[in-house]
PyMOL Python script that loads the backbone (N, CA, C, O; Angstrom):
from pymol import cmd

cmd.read_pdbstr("""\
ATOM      1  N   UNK A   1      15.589  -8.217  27.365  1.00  0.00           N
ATOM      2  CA  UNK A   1      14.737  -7.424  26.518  1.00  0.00           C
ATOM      3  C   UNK A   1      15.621  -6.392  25.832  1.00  0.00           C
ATOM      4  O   UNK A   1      16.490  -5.777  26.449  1.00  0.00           O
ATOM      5  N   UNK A   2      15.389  -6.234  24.628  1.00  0.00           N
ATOM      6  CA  UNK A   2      16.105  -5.718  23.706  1.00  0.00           C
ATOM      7  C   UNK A   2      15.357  -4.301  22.896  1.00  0.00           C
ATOM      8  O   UNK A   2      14.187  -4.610  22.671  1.00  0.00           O
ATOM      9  N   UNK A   3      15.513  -3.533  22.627  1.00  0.00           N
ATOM     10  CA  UNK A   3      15.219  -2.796  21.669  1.00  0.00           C
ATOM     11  C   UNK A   3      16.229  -2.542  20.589  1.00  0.00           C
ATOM     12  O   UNK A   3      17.344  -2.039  20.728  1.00  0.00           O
ATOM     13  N   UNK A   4      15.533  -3.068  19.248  1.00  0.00           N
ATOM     14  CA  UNK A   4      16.241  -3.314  17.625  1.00  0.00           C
ATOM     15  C   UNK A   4      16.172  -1.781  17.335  1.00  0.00           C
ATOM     16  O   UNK A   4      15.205  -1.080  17.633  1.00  0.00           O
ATOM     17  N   UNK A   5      17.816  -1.144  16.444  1.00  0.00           N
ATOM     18  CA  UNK A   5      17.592  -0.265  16.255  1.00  0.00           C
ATOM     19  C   UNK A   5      16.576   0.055  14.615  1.00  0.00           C
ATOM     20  O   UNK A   5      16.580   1.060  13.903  1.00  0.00           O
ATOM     21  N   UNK A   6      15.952  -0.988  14.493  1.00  0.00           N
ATOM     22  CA  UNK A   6      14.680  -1.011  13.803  1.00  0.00           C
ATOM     23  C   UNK A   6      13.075  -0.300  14.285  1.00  0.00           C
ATOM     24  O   UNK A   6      12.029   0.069  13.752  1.00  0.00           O
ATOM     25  N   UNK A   7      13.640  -0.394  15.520  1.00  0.00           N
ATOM     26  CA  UNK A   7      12.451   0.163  16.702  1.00  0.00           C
ATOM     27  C   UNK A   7      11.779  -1.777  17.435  1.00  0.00           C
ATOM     28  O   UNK A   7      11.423  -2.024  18.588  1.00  0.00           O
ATOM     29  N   UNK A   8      11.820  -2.439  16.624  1.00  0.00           N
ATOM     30  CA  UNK A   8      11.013  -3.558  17.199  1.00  0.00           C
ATOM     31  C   UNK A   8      11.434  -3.967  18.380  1.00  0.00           C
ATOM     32  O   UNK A   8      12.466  -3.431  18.784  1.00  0.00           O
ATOM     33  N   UNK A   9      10.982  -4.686  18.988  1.00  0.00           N
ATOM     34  CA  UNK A   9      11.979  -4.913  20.389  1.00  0.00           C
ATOM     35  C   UNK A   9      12.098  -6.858  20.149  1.00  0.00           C
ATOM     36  O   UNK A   9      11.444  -7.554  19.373  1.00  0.00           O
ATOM     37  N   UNK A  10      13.183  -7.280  21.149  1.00  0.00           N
ATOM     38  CA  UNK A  10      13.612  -8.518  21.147  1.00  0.00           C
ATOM     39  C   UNK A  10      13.516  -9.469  22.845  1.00  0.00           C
ATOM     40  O   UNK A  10      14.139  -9.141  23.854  1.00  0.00           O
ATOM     41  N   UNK A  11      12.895 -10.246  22.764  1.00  0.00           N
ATOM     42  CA  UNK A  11      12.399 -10.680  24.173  1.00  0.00           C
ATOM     43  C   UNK A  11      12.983 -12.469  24.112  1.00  0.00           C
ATOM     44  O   UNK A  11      12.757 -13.316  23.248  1.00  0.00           O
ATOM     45  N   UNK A  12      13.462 -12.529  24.872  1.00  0.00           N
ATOM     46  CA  UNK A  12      14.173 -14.081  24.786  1.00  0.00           C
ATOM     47  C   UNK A  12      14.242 -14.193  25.904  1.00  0.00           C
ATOM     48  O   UNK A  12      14.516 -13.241  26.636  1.00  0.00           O
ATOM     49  N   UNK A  13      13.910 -15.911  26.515  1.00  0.00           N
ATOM     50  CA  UNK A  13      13.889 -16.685  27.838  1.00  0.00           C
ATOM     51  C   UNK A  13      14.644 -17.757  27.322  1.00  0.00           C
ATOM     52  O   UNK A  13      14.611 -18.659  26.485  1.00  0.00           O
ATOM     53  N   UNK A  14      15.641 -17.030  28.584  1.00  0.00           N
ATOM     54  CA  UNK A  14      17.227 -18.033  28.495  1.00  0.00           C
ATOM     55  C   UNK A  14      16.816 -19.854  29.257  1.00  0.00           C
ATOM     56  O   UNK A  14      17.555 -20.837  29.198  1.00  0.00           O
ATOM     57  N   UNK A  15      15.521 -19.772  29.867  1.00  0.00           N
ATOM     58  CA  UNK A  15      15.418 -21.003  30.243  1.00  0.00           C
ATOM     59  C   UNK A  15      14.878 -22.131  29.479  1.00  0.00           C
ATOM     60  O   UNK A  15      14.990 -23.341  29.678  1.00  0.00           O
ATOM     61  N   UNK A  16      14.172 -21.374  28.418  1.00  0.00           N
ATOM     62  CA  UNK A  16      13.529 -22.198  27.298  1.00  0.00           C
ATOM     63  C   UNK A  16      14.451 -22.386  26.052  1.00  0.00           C
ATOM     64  O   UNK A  16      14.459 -23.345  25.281  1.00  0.00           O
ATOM     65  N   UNK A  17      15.030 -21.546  26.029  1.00  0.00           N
ATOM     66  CA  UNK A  17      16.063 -21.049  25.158  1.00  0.00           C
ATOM     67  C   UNK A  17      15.298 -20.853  23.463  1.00  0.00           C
ATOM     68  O   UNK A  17      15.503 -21.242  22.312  1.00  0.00           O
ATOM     69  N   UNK A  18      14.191 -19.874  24.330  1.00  0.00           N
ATOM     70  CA  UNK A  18      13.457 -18.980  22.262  1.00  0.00           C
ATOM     71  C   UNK A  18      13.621 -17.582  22.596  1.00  0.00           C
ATOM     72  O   UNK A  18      13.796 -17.037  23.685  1.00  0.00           O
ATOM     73  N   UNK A  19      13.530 -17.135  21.457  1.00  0.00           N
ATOM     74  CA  UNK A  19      12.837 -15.640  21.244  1.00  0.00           C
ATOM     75  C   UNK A  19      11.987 -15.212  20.368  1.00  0.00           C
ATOM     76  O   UNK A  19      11.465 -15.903  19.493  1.00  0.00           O
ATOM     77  N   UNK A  20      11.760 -13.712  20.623  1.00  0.00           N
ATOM     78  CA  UNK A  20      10.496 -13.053  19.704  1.00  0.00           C
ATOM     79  C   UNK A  20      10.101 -12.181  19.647  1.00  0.00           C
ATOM     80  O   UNK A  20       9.820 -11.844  20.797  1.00  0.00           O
ATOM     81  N   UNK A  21       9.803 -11.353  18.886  1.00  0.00           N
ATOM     82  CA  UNK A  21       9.930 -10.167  18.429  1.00  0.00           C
ATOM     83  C   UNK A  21       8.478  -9.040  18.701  1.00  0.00           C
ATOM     84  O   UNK A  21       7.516  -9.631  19.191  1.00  0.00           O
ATOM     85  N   UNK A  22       8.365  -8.228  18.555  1.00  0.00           N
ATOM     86  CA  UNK A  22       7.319  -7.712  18.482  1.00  0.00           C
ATOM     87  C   UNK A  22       7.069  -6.003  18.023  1.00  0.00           C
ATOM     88  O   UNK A  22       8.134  -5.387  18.070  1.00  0.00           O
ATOM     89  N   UNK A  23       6.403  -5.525  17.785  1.00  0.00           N
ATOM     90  CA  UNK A  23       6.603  -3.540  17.200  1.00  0.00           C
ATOM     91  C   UNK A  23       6.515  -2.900  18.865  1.00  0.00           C
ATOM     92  O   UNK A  23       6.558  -1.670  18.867  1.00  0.00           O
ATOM     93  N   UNK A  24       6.400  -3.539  20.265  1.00  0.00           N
ATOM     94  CA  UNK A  24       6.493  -2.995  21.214  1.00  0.00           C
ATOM     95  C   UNK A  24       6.650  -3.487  22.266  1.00  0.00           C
ATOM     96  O   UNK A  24       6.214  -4.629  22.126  1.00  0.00           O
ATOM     97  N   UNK A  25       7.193  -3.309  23.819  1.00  0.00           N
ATOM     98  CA  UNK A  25       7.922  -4.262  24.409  1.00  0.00           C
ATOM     99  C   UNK A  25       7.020  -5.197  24.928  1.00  0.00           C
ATOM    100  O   UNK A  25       7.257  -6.366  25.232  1.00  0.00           O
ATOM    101  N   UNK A  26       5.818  -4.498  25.014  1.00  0.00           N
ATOM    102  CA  UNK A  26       4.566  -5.334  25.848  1.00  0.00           C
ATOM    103  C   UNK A  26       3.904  -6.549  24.196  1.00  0.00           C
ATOM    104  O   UNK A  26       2.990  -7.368  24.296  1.00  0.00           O
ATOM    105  N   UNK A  27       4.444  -6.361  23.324  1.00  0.00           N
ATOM    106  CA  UNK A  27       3.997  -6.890  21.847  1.00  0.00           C
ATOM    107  C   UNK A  27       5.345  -7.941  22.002  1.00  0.00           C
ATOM    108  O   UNK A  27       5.177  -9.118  21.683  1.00  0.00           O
ATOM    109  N   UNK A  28       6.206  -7.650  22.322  1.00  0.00           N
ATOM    110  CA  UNK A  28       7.332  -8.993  22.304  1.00  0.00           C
ATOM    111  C   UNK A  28       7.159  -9.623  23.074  1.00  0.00           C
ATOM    112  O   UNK A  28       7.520 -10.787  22.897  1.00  0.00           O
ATOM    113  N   UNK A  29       6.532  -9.278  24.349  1.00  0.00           N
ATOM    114  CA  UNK A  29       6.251 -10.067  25.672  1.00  0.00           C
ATOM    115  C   UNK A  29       5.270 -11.113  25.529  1.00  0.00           C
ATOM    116  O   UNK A  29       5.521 -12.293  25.771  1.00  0.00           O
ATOM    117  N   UNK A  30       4.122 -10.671  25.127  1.00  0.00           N
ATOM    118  CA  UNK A  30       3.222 -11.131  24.652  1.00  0.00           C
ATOM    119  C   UNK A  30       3.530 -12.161  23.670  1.00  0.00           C
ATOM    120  O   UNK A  30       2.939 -13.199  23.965  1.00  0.00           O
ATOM    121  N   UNK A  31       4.390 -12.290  22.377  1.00  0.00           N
ATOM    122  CA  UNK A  31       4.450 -13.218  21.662  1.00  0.00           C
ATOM    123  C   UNK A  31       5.625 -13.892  22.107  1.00  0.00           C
ATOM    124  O   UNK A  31       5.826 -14.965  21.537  1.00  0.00           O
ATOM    125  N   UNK A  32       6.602 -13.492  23.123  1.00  0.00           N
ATOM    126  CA  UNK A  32       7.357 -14.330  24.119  1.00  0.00           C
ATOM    127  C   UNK A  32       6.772 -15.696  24.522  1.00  0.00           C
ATOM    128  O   UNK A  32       7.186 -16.838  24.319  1.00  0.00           O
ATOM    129  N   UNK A  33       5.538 -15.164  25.241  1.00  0.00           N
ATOM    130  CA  UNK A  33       4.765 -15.928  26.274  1.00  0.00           C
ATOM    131  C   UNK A  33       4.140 -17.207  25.038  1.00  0.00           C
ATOM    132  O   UNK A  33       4.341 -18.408  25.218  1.00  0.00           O
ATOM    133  N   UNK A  34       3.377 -16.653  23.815  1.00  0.00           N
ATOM    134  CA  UNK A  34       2.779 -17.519  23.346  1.00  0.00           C
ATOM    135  C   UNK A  34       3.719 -18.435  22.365  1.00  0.00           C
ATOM    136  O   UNK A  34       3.298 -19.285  21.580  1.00  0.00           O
ATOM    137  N   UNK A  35       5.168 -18.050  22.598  1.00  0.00           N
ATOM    138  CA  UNK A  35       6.408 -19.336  22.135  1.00  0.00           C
ATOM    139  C   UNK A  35       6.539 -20.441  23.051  1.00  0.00           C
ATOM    140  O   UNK A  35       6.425 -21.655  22.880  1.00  0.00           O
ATOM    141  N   UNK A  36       6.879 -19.543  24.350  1.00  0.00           N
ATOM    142  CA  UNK A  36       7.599 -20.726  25.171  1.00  0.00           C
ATOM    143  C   UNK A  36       6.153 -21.628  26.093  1.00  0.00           C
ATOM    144  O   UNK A  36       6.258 -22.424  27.027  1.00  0.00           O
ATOM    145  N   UNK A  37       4.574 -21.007  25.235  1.00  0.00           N
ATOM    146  CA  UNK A  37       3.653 -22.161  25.919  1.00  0.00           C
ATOM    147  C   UNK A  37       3.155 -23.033  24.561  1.00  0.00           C
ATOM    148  O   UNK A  37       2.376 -23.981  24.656  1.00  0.00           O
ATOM    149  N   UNK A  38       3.686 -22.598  23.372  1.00  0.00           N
ATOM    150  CA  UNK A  38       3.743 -23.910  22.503  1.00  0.00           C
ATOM    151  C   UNK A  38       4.979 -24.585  22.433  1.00  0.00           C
ATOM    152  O   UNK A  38       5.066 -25.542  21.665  1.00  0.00           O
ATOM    153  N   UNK A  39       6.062 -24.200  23.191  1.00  0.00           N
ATOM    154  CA  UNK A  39       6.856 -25.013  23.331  1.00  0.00           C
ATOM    155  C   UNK A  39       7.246 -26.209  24.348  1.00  0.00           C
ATOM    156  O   UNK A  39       7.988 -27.172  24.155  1.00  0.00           O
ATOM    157  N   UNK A  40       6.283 -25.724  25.840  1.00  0.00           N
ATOM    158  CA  UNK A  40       6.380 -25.941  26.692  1.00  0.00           C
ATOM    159  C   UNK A  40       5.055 -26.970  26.823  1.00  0.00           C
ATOM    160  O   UNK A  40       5.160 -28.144  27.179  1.00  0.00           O
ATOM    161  N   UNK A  41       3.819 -26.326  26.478  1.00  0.00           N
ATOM    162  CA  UNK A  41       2.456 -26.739  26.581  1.00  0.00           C
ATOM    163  C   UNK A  41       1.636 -27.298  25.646  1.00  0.00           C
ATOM    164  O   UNK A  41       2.111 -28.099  24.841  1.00  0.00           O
ATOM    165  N   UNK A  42       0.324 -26.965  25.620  1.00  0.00           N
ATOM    166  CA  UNK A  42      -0.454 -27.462  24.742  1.00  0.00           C
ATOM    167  C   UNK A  42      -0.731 -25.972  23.721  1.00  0.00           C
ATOM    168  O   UNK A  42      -1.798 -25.738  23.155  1.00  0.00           O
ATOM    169  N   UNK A  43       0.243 -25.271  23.677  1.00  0.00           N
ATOM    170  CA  UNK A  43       0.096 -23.762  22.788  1.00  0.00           C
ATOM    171  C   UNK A  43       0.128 -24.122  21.824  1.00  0.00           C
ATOM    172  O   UNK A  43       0.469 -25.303  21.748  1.00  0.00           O
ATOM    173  N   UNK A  44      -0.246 -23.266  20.240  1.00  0.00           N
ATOM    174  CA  UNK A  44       0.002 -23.751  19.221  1.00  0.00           C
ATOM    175  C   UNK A  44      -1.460 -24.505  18.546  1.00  0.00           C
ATOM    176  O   UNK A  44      -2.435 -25.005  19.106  1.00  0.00           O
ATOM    177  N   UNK A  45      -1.076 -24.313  16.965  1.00  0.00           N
ATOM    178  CA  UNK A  45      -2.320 -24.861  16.212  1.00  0.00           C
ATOM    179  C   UNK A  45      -1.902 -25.376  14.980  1.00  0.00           C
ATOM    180  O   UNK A  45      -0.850 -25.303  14.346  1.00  0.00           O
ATOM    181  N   UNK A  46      -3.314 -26.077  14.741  1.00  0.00           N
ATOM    182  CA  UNK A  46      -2.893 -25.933  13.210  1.00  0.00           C
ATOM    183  C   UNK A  46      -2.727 -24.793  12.790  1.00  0.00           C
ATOM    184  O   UNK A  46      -3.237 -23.894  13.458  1.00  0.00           O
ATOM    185  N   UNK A  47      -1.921 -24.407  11.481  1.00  0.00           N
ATOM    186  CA  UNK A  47      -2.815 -23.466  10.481  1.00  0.00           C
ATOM    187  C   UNK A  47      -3.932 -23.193  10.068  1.00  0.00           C
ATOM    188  O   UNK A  47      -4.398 -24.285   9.742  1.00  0.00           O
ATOM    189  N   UNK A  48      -4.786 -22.307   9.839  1.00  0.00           N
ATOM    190  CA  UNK A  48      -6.103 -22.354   9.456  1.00  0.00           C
ATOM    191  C   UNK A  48      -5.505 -22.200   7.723  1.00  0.00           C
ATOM    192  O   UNK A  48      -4.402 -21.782   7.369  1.00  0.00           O
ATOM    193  N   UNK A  49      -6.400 -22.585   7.035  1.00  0.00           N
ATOM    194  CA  UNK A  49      -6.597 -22.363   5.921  1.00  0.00           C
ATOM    195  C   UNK A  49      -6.157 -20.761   5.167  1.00  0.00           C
ATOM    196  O   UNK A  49      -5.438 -20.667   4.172  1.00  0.00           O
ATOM    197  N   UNK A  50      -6.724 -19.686   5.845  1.00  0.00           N
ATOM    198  CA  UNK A  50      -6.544 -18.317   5.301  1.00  0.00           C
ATOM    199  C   UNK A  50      -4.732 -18.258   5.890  1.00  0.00           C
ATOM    200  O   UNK A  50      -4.063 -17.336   5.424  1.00  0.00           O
ATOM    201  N   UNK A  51      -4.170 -19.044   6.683  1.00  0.00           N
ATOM    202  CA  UNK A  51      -2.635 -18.717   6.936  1.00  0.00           C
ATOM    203  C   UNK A  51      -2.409 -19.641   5.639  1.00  0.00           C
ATOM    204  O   UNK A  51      -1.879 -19.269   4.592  1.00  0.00           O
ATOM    205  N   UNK A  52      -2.845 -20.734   5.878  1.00  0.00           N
ATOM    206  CA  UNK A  52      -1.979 -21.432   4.609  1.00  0.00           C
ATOM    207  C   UNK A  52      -1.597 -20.315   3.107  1.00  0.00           C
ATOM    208  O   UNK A  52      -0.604 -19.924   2.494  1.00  0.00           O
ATOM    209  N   UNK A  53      -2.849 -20.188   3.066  1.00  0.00           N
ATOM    210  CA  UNK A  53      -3.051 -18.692   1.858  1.00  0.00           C
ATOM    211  C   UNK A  53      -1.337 -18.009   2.063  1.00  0.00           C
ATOM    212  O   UNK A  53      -0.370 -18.189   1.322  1.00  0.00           O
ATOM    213  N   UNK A  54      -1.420 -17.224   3.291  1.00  0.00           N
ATOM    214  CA  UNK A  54      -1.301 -16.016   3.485  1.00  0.00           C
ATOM    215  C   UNK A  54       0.456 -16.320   2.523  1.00  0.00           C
ATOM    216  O   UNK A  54       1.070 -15.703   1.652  1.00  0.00           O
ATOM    217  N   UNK A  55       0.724 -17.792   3.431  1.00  0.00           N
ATOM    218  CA  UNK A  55       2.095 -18.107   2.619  1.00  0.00           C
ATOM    219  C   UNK A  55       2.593 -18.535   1.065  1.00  0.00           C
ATOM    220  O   UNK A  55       3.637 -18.794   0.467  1.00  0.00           O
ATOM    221  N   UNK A  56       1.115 -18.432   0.807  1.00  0.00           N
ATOM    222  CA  UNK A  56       1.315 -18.499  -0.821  1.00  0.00           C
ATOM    223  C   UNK A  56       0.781 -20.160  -0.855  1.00  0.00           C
ATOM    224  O   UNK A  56       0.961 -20.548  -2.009  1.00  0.00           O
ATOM    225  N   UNK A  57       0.263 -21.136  -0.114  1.00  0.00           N
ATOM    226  CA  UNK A  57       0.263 -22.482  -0.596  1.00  0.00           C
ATOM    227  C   UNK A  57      -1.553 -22.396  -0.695  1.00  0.00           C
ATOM    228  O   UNK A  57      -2.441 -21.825  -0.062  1.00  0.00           O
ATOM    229  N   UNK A  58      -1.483 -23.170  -1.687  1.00  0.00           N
ATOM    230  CA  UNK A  58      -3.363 -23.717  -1.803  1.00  0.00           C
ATOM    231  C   UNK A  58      -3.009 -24.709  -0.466  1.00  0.00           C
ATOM    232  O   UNK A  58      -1.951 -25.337  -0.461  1.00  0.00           O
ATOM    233  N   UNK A  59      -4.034 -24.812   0.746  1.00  0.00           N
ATOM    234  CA  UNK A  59      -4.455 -25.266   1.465  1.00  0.00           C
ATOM    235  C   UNK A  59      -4.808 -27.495   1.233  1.00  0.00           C
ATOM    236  O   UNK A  59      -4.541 -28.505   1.884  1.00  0.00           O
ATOM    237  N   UNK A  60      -5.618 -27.113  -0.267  1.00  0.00           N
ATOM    238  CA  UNK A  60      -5.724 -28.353  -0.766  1.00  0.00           C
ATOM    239  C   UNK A  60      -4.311 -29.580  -0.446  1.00  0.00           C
ATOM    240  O   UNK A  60      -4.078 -30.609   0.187  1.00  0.00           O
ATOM    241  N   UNK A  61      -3.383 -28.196  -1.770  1.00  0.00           N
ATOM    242  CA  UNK A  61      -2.458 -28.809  -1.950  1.00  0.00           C
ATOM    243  C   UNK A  61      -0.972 -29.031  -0.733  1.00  0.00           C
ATOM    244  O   UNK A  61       0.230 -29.227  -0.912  1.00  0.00           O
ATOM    245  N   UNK A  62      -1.902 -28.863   0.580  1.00  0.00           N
ATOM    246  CA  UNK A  62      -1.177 -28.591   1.620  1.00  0.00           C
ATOM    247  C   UNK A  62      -1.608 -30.006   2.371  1.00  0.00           C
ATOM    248  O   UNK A  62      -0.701 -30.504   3.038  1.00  0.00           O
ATOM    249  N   UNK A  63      -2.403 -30.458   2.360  1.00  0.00           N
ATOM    250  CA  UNK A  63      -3.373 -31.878   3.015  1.00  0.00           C
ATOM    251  C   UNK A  63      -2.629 -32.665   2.255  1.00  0.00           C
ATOM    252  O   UNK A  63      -1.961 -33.503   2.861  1.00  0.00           O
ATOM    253  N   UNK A  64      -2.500 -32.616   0.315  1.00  0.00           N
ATOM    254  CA  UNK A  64      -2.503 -33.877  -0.295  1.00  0.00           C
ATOM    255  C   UNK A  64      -0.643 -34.491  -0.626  1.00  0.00           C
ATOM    256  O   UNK A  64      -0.223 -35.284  -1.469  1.00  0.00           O
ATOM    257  N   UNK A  65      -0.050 -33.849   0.251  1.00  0.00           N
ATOM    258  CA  UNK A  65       1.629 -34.046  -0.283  1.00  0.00           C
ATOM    259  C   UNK A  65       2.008 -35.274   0.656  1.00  0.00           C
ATOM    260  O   UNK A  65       3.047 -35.439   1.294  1.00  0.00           O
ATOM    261  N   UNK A  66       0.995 -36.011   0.576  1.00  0.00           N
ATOM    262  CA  UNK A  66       1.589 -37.435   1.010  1.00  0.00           C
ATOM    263  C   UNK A  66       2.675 -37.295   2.282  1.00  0.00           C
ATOM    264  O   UNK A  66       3.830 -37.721   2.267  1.00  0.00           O
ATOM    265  N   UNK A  67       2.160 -36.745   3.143  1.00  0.00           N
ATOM    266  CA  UNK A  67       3.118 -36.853   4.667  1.00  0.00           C
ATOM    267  C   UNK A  67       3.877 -35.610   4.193  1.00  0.00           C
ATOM    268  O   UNK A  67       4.085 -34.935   5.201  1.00  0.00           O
ATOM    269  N   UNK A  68       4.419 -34.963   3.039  1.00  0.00           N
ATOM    270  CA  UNK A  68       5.892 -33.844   2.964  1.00  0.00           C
ATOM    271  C   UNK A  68       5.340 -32.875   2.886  1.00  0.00           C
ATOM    272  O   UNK A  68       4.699 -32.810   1.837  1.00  0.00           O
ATOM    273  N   UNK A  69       5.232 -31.793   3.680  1.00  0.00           N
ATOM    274  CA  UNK A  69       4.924 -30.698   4.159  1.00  0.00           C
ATOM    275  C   UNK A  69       6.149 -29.782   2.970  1.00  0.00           C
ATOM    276  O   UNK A  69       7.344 -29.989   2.759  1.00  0.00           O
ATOM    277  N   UNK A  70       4.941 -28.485   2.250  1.00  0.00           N
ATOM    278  CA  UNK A  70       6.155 -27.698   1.018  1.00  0.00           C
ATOM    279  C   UNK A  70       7.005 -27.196   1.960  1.00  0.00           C
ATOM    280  O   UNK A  70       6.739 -27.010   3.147  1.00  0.00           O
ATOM    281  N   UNK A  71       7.924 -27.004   1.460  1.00  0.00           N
ATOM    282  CA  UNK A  71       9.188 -25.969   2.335  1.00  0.00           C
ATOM    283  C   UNK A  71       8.206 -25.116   3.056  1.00  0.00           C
ATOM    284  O   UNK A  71       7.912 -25.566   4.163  1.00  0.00           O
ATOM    285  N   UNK A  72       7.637 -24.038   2.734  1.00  0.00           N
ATOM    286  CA  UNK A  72       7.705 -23.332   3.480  1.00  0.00           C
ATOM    287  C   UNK A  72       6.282 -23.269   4.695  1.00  0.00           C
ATOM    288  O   UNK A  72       5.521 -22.320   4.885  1.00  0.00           O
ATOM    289  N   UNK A  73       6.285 -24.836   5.479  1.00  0.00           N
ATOM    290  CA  UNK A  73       5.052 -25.203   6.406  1.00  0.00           C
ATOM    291  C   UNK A  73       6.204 -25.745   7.554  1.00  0.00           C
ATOM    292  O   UNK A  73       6.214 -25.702   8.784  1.00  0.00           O
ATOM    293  N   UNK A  74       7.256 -26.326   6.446  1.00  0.00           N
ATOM    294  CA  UNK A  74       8.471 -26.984   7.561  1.00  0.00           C
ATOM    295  C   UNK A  74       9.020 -26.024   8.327  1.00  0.00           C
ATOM    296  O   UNK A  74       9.883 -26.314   9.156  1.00  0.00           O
TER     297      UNK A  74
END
""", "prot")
cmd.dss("prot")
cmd.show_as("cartoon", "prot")
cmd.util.cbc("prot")
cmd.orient("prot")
């Protein structure tokens, strides 16, 4: 566990081998945990629609790219 001299802190499990960040140590822990159980488990989702947004892609045009996901879904 790390604290960035940004203030954020840095939380990494050397057995999974991820990390992750968070604005507080119990906030990195927390999104620690929900890496290494979509990495590990059944964690993890689709995108909903309002994330697709959030990254700038129409949602539509996120379904219809024939299997190729835009850069920035990969």
């Amino acid at each position: 566990m790390l604290k960035n001299p940004n203030g954020q802190w840095t939380a990494r499990d050397l057995r999974v081998g991820v990390t992750a960040q968070g604005e507080s140590r119990d906030g990195a822990l927390d999104n620690l945990d929900a890496v290494v159980e979509a990495v590990e488990g059944d964690g993890g989702q689709p995108p909903t629609d309002d994330e697709i947004r959030e990254l700038g892609v129409d949602p539509e045009d996120a379904r219809t790219q024939d299997g190729e996901l835009p850069d920035v879904l990969q």
